[in-house]
C-alpha positions as CSV (number, residue, x, y, z in Angstrom):
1,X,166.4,83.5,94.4
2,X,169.8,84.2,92.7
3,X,167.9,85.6,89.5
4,X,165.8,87.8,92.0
5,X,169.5,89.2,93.8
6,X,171.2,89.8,90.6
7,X,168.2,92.0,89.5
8,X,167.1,93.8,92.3
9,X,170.6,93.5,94.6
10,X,173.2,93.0,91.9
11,X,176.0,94.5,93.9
12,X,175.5,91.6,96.9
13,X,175.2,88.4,94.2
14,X,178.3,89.7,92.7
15,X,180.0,90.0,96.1
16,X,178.7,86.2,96.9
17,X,180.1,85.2,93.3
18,X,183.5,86.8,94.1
19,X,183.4,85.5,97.3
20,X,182.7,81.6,96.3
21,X,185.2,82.6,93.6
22,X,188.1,83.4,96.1
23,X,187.1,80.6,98.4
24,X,187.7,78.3,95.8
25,X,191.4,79.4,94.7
26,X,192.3,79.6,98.5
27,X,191.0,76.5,99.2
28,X,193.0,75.0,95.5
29,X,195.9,77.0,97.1
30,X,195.8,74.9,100.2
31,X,195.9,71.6,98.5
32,X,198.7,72.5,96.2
33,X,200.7,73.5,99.7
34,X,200.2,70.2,101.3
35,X,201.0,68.4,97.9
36,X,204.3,70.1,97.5
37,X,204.9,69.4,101.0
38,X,204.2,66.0,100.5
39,X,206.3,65.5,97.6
40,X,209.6,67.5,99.3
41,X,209.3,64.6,102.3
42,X,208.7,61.7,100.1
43,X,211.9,62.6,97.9
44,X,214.0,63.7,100.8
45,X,217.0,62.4,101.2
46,X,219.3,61.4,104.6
47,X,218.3,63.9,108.2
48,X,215.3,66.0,107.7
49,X,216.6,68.3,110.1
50,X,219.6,69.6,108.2
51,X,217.6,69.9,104.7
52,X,217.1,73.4,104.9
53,X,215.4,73.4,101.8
54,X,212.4,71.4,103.2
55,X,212.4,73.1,106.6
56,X,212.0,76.4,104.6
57,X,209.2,74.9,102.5
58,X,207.5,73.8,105.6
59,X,207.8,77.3,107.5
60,X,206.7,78.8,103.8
61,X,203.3,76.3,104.2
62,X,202.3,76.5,107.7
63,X,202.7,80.8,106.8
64,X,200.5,80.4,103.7
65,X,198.1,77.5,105.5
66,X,197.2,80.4,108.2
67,X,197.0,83.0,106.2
68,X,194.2,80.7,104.1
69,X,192.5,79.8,106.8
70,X,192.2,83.2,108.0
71,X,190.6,84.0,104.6
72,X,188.3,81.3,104.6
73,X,187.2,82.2,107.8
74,X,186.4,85.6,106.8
75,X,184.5,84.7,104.0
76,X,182.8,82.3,105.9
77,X,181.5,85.3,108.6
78,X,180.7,87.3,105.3
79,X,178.7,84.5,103.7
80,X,176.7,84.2,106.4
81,X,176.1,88.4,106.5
82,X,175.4,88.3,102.6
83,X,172.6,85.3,102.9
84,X,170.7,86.9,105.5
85,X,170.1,89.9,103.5
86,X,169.3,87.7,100.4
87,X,167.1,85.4,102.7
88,X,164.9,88.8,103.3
89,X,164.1,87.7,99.9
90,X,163.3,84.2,100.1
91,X,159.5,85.2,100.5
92,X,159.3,86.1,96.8
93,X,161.5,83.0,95.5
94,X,158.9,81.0,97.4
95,X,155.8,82.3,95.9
96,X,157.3,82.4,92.4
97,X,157.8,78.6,92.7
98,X,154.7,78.0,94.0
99,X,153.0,80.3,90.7
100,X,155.1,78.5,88.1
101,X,154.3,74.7,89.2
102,X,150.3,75.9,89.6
103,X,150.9,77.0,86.1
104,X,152.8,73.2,85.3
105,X,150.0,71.6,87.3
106,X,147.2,72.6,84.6
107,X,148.6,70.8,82.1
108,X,146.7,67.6,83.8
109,X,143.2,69.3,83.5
110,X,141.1,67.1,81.6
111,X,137.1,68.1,80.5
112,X,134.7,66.5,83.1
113,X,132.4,66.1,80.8
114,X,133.9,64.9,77.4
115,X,137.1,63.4,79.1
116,X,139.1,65.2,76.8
117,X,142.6,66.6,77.7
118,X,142.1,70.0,77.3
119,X,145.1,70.9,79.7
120,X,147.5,69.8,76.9
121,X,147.1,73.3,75.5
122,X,147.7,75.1,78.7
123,X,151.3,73.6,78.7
124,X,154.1,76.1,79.9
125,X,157.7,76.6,79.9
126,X,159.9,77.6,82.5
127,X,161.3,80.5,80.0
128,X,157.3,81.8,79.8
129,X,157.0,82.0,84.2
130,X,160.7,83.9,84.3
131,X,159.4,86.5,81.4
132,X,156.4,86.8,83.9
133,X,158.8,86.6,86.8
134,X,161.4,89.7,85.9
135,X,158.4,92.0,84.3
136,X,157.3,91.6,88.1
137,X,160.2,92.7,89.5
138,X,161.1,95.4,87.1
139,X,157.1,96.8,87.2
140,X,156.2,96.1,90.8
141,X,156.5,99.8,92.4
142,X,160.0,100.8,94.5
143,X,160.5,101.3,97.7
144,X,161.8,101.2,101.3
145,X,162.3,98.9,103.8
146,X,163.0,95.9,102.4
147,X,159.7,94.4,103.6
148,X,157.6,96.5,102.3
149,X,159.3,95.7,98.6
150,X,159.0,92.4,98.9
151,X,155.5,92.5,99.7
152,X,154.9,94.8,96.7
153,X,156.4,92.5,94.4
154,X,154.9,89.1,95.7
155,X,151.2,90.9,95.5
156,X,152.7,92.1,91.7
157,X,153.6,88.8,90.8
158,X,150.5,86.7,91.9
159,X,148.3,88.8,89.7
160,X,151.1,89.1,87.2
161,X,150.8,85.1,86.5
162,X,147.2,84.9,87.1
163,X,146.2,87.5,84.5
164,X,149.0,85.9,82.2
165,X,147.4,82.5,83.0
166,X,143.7,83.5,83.2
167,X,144.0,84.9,79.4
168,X,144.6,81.3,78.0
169,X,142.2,79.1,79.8
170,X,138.9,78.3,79.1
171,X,136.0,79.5,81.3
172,X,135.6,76.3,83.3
173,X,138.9,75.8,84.2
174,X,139.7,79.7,85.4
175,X,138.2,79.5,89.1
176,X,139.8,76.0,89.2
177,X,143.5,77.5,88.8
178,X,142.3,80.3,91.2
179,X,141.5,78.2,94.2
180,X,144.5,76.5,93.6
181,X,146.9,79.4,93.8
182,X,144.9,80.6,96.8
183,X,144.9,77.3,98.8
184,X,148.2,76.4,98.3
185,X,149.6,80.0,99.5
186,X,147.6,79.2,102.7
187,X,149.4,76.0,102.7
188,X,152.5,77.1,102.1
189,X,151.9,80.1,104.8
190,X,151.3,77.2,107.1
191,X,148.0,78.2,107.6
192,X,145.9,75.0,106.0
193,X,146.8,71.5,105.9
194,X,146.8,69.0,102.8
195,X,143.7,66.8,104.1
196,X,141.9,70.3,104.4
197,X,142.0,70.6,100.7
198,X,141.5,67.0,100.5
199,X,138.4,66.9,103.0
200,X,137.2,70.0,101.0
201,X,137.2,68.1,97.5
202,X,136.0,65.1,99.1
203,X,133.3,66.1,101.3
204,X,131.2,63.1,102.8
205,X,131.5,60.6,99.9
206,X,134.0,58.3,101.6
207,X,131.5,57.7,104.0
208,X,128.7,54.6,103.3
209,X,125.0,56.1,104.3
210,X,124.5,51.9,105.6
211,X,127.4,52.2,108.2
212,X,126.5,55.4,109.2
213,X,123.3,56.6,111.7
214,X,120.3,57.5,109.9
215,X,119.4,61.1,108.0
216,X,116.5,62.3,110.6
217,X,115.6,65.5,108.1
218,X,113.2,65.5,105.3
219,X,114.9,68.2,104.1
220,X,118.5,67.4,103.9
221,X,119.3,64.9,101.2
222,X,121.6,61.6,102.3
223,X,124.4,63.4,100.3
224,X,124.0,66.1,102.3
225,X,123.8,64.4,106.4
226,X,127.0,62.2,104.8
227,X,129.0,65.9,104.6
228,X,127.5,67.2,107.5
229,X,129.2,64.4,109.1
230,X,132.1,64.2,107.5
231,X,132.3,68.3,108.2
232,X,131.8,67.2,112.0
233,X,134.6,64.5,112.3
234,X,137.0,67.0,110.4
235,X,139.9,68.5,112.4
236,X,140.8,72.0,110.9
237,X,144.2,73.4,110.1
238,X,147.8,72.7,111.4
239,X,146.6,73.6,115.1
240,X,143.7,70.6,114.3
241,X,140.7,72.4,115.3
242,X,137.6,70.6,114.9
243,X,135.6,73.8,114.3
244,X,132.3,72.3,113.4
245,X,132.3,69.2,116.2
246,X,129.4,69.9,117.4
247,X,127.3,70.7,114.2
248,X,124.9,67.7,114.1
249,X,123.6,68.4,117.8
250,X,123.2,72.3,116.6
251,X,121.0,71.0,113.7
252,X,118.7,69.2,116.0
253,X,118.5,71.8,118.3
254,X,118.3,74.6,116.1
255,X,116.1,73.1,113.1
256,X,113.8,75.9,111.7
257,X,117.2,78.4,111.9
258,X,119.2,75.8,109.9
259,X,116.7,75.0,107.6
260,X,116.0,78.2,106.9
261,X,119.3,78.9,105.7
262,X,119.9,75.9,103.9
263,X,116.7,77.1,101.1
264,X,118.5,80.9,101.1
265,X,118.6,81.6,97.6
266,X,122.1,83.2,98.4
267,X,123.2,81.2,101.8
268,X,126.7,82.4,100.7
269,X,126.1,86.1,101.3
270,X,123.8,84.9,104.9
271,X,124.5,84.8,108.4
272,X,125.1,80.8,109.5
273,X,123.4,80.1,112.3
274,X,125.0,79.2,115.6
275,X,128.5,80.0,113.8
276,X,128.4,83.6,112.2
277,X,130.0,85.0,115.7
278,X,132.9,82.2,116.0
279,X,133.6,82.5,111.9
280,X,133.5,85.7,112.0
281,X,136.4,86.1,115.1
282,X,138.7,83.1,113.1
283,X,140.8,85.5,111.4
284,X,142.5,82.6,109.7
285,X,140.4,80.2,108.7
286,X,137.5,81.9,108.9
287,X,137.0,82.4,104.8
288,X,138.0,79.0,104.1
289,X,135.5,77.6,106.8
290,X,132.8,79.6,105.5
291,X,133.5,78.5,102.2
292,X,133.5,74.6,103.5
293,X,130.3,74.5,105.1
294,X,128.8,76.3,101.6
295,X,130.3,73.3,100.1
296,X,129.4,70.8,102.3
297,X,125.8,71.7,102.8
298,X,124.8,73.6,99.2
299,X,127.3,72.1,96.8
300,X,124.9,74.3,94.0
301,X,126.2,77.4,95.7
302,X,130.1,76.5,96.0
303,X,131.4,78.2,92.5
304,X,130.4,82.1,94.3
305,X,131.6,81.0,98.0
306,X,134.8,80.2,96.1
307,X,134.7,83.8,94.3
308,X,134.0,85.2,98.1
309,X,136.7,83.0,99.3
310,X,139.0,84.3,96.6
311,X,138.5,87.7,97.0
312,X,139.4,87.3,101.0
313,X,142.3,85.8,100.5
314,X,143.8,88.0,97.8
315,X,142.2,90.8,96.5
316,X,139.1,91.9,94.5
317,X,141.1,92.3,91.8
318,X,141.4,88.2,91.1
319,X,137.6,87.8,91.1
320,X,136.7,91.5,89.4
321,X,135.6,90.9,85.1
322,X,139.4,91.1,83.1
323,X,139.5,91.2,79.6
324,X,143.2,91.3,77.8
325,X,142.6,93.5,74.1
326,X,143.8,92.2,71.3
327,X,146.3,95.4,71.5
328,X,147.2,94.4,74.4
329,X,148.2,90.9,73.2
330,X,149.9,92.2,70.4
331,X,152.2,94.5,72.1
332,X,153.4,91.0,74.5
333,X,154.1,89.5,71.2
334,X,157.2,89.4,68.9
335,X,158.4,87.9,65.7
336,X,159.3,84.3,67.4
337,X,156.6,84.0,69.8
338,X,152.9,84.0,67.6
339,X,149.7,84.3,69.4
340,X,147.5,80.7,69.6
341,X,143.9,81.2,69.7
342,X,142.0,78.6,70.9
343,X,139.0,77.3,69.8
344,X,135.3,76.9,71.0
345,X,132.4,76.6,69.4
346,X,131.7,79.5,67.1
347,X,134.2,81.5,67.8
348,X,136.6,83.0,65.4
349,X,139.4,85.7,65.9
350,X,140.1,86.7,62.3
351,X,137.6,89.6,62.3
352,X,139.3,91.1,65.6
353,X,142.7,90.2,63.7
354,X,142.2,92.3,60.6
355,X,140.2,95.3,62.7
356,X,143.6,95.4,64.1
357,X,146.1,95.2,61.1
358,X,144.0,98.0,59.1
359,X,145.5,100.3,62.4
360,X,148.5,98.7,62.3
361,X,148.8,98.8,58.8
362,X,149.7,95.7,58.0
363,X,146.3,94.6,56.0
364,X,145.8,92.7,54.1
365,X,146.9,89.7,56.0
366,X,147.7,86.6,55.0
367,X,145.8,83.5,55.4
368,X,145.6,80.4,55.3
369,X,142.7,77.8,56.3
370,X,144.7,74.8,57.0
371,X,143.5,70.8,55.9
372,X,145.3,68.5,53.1
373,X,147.7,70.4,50.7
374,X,147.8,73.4,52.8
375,X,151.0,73.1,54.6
376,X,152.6,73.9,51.5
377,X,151.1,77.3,51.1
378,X,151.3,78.1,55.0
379,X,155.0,77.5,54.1
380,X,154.9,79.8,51.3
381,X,152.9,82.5,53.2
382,X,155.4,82.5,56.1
383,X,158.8,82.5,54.6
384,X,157.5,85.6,52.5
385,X,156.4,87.3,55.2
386,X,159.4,86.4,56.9
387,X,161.0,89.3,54.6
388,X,158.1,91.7,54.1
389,X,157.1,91.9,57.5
390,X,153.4,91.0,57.2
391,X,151.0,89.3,59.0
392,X,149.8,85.7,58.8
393,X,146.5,83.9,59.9
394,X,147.0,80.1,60.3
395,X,143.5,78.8,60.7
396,X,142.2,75.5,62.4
397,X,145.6,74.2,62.6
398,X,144.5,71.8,64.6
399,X,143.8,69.8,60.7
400,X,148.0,70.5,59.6
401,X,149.5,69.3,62.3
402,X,152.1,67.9,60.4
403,X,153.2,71.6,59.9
404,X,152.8,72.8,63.0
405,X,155.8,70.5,64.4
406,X,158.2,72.0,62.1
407,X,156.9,75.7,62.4
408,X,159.1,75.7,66.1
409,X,162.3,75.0,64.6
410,X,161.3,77.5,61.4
411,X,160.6,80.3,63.7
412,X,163.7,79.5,66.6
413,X,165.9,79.0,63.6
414,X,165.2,81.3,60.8
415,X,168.2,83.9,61.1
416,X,166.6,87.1,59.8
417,X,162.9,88.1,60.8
418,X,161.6,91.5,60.2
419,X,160.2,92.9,63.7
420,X,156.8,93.4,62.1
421,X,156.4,90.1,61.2
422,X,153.9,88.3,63.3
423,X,151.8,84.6,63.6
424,X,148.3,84.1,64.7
425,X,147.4,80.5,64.8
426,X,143.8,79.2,65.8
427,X,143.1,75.9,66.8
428,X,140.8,73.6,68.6
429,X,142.4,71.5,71.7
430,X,144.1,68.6,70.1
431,X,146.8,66.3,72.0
432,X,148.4,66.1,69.0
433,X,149.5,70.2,69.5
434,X,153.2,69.9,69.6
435,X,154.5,70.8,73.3
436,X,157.6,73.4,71.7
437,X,155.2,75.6,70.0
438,X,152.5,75.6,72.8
439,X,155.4,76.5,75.3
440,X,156.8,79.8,73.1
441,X,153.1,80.5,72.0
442,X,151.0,83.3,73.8
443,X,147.4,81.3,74.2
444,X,144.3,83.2,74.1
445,X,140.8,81.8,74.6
446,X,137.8,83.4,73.1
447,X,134.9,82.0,75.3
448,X,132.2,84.5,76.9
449,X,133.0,85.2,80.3
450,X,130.8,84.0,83.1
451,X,128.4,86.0,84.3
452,X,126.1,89.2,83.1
453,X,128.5,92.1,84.1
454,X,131.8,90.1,82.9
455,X,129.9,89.7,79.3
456,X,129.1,93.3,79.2
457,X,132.5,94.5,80.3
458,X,134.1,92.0,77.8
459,X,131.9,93.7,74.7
460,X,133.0,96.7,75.6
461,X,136.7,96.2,76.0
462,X,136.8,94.4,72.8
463,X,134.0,95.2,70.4
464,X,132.6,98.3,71.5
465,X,135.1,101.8,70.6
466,X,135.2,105.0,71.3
467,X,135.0,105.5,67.8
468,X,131.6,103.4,66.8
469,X,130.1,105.4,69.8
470,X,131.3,108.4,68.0
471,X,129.8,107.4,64.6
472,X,126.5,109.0,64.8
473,X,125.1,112.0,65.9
474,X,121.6,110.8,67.9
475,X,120.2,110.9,71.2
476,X,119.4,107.0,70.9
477,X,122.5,105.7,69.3
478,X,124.6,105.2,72.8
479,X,121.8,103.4,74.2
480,X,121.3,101.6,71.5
481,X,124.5,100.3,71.4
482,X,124.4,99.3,74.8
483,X,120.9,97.3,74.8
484,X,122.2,95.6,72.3
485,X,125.4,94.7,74.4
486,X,122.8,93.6,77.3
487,X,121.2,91.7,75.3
488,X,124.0,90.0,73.9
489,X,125.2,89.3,77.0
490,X,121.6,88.1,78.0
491,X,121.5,85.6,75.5
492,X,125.2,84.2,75.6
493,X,124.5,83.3,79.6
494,X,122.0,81.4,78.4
495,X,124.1,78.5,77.4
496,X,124.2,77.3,80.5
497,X,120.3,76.1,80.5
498,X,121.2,73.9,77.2
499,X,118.5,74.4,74.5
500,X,115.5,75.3,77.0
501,X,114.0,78.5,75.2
502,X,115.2,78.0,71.9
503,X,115.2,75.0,69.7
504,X,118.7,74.0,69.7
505,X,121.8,74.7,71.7
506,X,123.7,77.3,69.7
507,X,126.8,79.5,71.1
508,X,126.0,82.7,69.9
509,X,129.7,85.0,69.4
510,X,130.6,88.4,68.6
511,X,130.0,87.9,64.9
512,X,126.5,87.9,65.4
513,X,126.9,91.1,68.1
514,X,128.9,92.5,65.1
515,X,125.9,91.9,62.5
516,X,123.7,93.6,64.8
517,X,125.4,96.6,65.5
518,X,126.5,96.8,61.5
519,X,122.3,97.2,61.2
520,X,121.8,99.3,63.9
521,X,124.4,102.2,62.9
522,X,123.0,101.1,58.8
523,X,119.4,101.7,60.3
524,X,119.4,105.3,62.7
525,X,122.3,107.2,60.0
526,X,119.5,106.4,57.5
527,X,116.4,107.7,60.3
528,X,118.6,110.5,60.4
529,X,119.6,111.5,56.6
530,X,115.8,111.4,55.7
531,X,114.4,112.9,59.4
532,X,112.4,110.2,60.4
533,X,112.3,108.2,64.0
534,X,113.7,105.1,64.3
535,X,111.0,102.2,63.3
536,X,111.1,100.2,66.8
537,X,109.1,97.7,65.4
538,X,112.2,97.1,62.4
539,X,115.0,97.1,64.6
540,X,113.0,94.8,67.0
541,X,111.9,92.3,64.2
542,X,116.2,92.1,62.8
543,X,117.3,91.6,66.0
544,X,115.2,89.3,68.0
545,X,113.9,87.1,65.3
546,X,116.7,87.6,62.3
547,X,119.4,87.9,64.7
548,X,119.1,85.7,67.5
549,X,115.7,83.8,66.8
């Protein structure tokens, strides 16, 4: 809160430091009184009443004493004035505290399915939320009342962090650290309770399907009845509403209606029967309870009732396809703080890396493939760059981490870096990483987003320029370039289904978008030189079989 005053009401935290300031030397003032007091009686000598002397001392001290305590009291009554204009403010203090320990809490994320900790490399510093935290204040937009500002900058600060956030985590961990932001905010507003979250984690699986009255539906699984009942019993929010009480008669009375939406293909985006009306009214909880009985009832569906969920809650923006260019990136980053790539399958930055030092001018860059004997020449690289001002590529640090732990204190340390210089580093998730460089690092992931229109979006922000639209002069070429982005995008959603369609599971990247496209503008610029059409069946045979197989 006192970081927030001194930026965006400097003039009242300075008042409330000279204030504390003059509370303290009255209140030192007052002590020395009484000990001077104290001292004249304990030394004086023979009838107290004719030491003038002391008696003038003591009418001197009860003088002073009031005049103190008259000061005190004022600043007491002006305290009190000053904190309730800087408590209109507490709003933003709270949400920033509740952004910077979602960010802290990801550090504990560990992959479901290879029990690796893969939150390790999403660990933050304090120093990385208040960068985040004064580019919000300073960027949200100004104005009047005071409300109004602070609800500007809260909404500015949210996405602020997530986008920050969002940019270094890997695909199956992004909606994760969105439902958390947006449940504990409801928390926090009061609005749901911590077995809510709990119940919605948990579901039914406390429950034991022996102890419990039999499944009387064909149709419903035993995992399913077990939430319905759990989703019955379950009292929602601070008021303890038990919203769905009554859901296991409805079932049986309603079958064929319930049923019916329980095979939707998208029961999400559907009307739920003998609810819509009463979820619909429950301004509050409404989303959230929406979103629960998705859960509860089609657990395959949850992931989009979360992105619906989302979207209620905050804005469109936090669900909408984001992509941060590598432009973008650079312009966050600075001499002392390098960007960390890292790692998945198949994907490599150093292509995007040098596209982007050629306009920067700064390539050739450096780089070094790190492993045994390498640290050596990483050292090398850096300290000359150091002076120059050039770029260097540390690859797959994750095999010199020996390095890596001294490359904190070389970069905090070092007295003279030119501005120009700057450090990419690519590595896979290792708990090894040492925690000082991850928490001054910028991390970046490279994985394809999820879904068709996020994978499109993310070709086009990053691979596809105005300029290679530009490059030639044909009625095809645009649309060209963009079935080939469809189709990239086609085959990368693919992963999901494992090797079915192809004989084994293989994460195609943008290096193999980037060979295609290098063929395709090779291919029509010669159709066009010699006046011929484009061969369909070529371009068909390098893509589909050459290409992707």
């Amino acid at each position: 809160l006192g970081r927030l005053i001194s930026m965006e009401q400097k003039s009242l935290e300075d008042t409330l430091v000279a204030l504390e300031e003059d509370v303290t030397n009255n209140t030192k003032s007052l002590q020395l009184l009484d000990k001077q007091l104290l001292e004249r009686l304990s030394n004086s000598q023979g009838n107290l009443l004719e030491d003038t002397e002391l008696i003038e001392v003591l009418a001197n001290t009860k003088a002073k004493a009031k005049e103190v305590e008259g000061k005190l009291k004022e600043a007491d009554e002006r305290k009190i004035e000053i904190n309730e204009k800087r408590e209109q403010f507490r709003p933003i203090a709270t949400r920033g505290s509740l952004m910077y320990f979602n960010m802290v809490d990801m550090q504990n994320v560990v992959n479901p399915i290879t029990a690796q900790p893969s939150g390790w490399m999403y660990n933050c510093s304090l120093i990385q939320f208040q960068e985040q935290f004064d580019k919000s204040i300073h960027k949200s937009e100004k104005c009047q009342p005071t409300s109004k500002r602070v609800d500007k900058i809260i909404q500015y600060l949210t996405y602020q962090v997530y986008r920050y956030m969002n940019r270094g985590l890997f695909e199956r961990d992004k909606m994760m650290f969105k439902l958390i932001v947006t449940m504990k905010i409801m928390v926090v507003a009061g609005q749901l309770t911590s077995s809510d979250t709990a119940v919605f984690l948990k579901a039914g699986s406390s429950l034991d399907i022996k102890a419990e009255r039999q499944n009387p539906y064909r149709w419903m699984s035993d995992k399913v009845w077990l939430n319905v009942l759990q989703l019955s019993r379950h009292a929602f929010g601070v008021d303890q509403m038990l919203f769905y009480r009554e859901i296991v008669t409805l079932i049986q009375g309603n079958e064929i209606a319930w049923k019916k939406w329980f095979d939707e293909n998208e029961p999400e985006s559907c009307p739920v029967p003998d609810y819509e009306e009463r979820l619909a009214m429950e301004r509050t909880l409404g989303p959230f309870l929406r979103l629960c009985i998705v859960r509860f009832m089609r657990e395959d569906r949850t992931s989009i009732a979360c992105n619906q969920f989302i979207e209620a809650q905050l804005d469109s923006r936090f669900t909408a396809p984001v992509t941060d260019t590598i432009a973008d990136i650079y312009d966050e980053s600075s001499p002392r703080k390098p960007i960390l790539y890292l790692l998945t399958a198949g994907s490599d930055p150093t292509f995007s890396i040098d596209e982007l030092a050629k306009k920067k001018k700064k390539y050739p860059t450096d780089k070094v493939s790190m492993g045994e004997g390498q640290e050596k020449v990483a050292r090398e690289k850096n300290n000359l760059a150091f002076i120059s001002g050039g770029w260097v590529i540390l690859q797959n640090s994750h095999l010199g981490i020996g390095y890596m732990c001294e490359l904190e204190d070389v970069l905090l340390k070092t007295p003279e870096i030119d501005d120009d210089f700057r450090l990419w580093i690519t590595c896979e998730i290792t708990p090894r990483f040492p925690i000082g460089l991850l928490q001054i690092a910028i991390k970046v992931t490279l994985e394809p987003p999820a879904g068709l229109k996020a994978g499109i979006f993310r070709t086009y922000s990053t691979m596809v320029s105005q300029e290679l639209l530009d490059k030639i002069d044909h009625e095809k070429w645009r649309t060209l370039v963009y079935v080939q982005a469809f189709l990239h995008s086609i085959v990368q959603e693919r992963r999901k289904f494992g090797p079915i369609g192809w004989c084994v599971p293989y994460e195609y990247n943008n290096s193999d978008l980037d060979a295609c496209l290098q063929f395709l503008e090779k291919h029509v610029s010669v159709t066009v030189m010699v006046g011929q059409p484009v061969s369909w069946v070529t371009v068909q045979y390098m893509v589909a079989e050459a290409q992707y197989g």
